[in-house]
C-alpha positions as CSV (number, residue, x, y, z in Angstrom):
1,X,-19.6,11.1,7.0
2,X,-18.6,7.5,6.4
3,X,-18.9,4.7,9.3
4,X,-16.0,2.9,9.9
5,X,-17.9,-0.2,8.1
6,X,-18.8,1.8,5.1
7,X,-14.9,2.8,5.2
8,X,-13.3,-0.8,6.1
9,X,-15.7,-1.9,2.8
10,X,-15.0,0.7,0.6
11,X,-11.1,0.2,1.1
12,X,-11.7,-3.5,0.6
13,X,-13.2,-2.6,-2.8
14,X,-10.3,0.0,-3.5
15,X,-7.7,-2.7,-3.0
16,X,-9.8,-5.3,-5.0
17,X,-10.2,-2.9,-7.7
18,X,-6.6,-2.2,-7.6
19,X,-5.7,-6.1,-7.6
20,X,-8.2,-7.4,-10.3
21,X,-9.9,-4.4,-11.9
22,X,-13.1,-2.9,-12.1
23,X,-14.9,-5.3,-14.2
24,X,-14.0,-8.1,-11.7
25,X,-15.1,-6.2,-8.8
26,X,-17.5,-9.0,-6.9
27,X,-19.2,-8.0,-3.5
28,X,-18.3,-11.4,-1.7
29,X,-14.7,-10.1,-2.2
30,X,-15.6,-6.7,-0.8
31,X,-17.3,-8.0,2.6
32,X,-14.8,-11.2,3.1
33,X,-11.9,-8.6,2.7
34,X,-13.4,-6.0,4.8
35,X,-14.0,-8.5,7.7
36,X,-18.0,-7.9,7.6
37,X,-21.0,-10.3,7.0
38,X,-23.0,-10.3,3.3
39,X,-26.1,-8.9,5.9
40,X,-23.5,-5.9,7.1
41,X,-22.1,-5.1,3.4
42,X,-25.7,-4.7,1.9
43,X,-27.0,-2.6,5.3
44,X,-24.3,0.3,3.8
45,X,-24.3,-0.3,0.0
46,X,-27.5,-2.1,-1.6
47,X,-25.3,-2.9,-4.6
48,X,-22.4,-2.7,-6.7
49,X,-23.4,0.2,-7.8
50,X,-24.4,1.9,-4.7
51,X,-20.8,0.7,-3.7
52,X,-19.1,2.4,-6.3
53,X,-21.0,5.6,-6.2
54,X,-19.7,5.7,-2.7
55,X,-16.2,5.1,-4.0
56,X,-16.8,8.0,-6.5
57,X,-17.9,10.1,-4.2
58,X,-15.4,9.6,-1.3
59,X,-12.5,9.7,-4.3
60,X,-14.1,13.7,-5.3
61,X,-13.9,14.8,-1.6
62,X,-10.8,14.1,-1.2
63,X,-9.4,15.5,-4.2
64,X,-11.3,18.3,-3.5
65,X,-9.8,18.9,-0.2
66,X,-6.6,18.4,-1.2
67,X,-7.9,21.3,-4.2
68,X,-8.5,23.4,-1.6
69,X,-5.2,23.1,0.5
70,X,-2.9,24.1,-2.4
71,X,-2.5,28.0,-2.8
72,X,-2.1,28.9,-6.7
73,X,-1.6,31.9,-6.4
């Protein structure tokens, strides 16, 4: 289960990501959108790539609920 930091950052980074792309993903973005401190940001992810892991992540379980919700049969 997320914290609603962890989510407030990791919708920062979707929207960045979304805006400017992957590559130009920067974690000052990610925090300054989000509202948080550097100090908050890096309590939750340690890095970009902890940050995007998350993202992963968070992106499977939902399309794995939604998976789950729709009868094929």
């Amino acid at each position: 289960m997320l914290t609603g930091k962890e989510t407030a950052l990791l919708n920062a980074a979707t929207d960045l990501i979304k805006e400017h792309g992957m590559i130009a993903l920067n974690m000052s973005d990610v925090h300054k959108k989000a509202g948080y401190s550097r100090a908050a940001q890096y309590q939750s992810f340690s890095d970009k790539n902890s940050l995007l892991a998350a993202l992963c992540m968070s992106c499977l379980l939902y399309t794995s609920d939604a998976a789950d919700d729709m009868q094929c049969v």
